[in-house]
C-alpha positions as CSV (number, residue, x, y, z in Angstrom):
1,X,-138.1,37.1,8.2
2,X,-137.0,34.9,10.7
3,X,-138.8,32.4,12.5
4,X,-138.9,30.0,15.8
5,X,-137.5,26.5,15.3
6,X,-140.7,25.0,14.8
7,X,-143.3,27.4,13.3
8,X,-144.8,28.1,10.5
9,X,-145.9,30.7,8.3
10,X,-149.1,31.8,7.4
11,X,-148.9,29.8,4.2
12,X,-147.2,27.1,5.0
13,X,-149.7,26.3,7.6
14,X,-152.2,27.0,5.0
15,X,-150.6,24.3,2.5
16,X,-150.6,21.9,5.6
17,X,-154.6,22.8,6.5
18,X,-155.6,22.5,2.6
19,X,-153.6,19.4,2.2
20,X,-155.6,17.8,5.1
21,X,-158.6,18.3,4.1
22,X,-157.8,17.0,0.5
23,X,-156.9,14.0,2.6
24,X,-159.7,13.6,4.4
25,X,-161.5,14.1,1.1
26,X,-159.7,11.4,-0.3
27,X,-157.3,13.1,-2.4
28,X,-153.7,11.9,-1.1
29,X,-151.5,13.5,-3.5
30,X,-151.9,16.8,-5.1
31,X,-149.8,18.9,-7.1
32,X,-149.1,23.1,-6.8
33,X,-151.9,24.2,-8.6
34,X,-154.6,22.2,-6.6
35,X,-153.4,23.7,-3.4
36,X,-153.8,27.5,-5.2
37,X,-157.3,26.7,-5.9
38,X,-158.2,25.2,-2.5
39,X,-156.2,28.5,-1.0
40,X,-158.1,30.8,-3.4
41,X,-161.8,28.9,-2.5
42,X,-160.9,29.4,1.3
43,X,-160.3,33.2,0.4
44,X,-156.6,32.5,1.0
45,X,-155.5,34.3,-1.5
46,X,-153.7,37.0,0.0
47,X,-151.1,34.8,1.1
48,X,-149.6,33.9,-2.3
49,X,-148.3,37.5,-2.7
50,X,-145.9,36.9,-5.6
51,X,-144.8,34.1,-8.3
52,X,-143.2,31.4,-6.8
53,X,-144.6,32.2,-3.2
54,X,-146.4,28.7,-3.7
55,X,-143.4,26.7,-4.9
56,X,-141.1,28.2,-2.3
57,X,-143.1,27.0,1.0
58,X,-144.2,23.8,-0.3
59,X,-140.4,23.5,-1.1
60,X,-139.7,24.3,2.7
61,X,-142.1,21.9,3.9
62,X,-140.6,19.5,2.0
63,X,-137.2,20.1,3.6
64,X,-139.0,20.1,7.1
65,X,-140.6,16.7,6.7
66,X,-144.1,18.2,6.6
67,X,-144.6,17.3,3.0
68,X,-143.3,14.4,0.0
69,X,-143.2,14.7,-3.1
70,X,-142.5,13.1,-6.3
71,X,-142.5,13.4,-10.0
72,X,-145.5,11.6,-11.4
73,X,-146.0,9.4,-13.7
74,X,-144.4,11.0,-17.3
75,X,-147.0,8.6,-19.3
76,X,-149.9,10.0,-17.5
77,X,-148.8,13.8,-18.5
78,X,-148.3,12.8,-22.0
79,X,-151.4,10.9,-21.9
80,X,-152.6,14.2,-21.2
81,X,-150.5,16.1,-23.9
82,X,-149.1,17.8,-20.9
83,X,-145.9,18.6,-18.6
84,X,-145.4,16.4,-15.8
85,X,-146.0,17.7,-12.5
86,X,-144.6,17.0,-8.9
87,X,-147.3,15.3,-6.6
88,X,-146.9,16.6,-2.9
89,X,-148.0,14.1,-0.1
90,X,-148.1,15.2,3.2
91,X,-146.4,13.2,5.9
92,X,-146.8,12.1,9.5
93,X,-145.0,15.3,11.0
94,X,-147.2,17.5,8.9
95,X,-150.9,15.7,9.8
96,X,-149.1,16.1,13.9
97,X,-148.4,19.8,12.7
98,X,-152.1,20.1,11.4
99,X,-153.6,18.6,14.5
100,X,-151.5,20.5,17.1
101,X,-152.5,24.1,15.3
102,X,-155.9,22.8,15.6
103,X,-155.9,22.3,19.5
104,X,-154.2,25.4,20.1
105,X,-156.5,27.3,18.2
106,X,-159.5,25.1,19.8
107,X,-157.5,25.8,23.3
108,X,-157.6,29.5,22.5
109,X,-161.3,29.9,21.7
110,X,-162.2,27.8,24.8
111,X,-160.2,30.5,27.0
112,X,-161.6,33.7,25.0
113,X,-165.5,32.3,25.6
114,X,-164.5,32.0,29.5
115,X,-163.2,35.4,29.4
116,X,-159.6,35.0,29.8
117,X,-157.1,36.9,27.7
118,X,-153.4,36.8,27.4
119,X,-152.3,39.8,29.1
């Protein structure tokens, strides 16, 4: 599928969204999983179609300066008697991203409730 300079797909505006609100709940970093929970709570879950769906757009972000990441800590997974995991962060283009998809969206509700319609 090709895409617009500039868009997003349906998940990878859904990663941005979730990551957001993790944010704003004071979570800064979060790893894969995390962000398939949050998806799956917000009855998302129709977007992670197949295995590696997940890893593949927060991958993409990444390239598109929407997201950071990083390996964390390796004595906190072994602490943990676990494997380490990469800690996504999401950056100032993706919180502009976030904020511009919510004004359109708020843009587009304001226009339906006066009655106007694309034609």
């Amino acid at each position: 599928m090709r895409r617009k300079a500039g868009t997003l797909f349906p998940l990878e505006m859904a990663i941005c969204e979730v990551a957001s609100v993790l944010r704003q709940r004071g979570i800064r970093q979060f790893h894969g999983f995390s962000i398939a929970k949050e998806l799956k709570h917000a009855g998302d879950t129709k977007l992670l179609t197949a295995y590696g769906t997940l890893y593949r757009a927060l991958d993409r972000l990444e390239q598109m300066g929407y997201l950071h990441s990083e390996m964390e800590d390796p004595r906190i997974a072994a602490a943990e008697s676990r494997p380490g995991r990469r800690l996504y962060e999401l950056t100032a283009g993706g919180k502009r991203v976030v904020a511009k998809a919510a004004k359109s969206s708020r843009e587009a509700k304001a226009r339906r409730k006066r009655g106007w319609s694309p034609a």
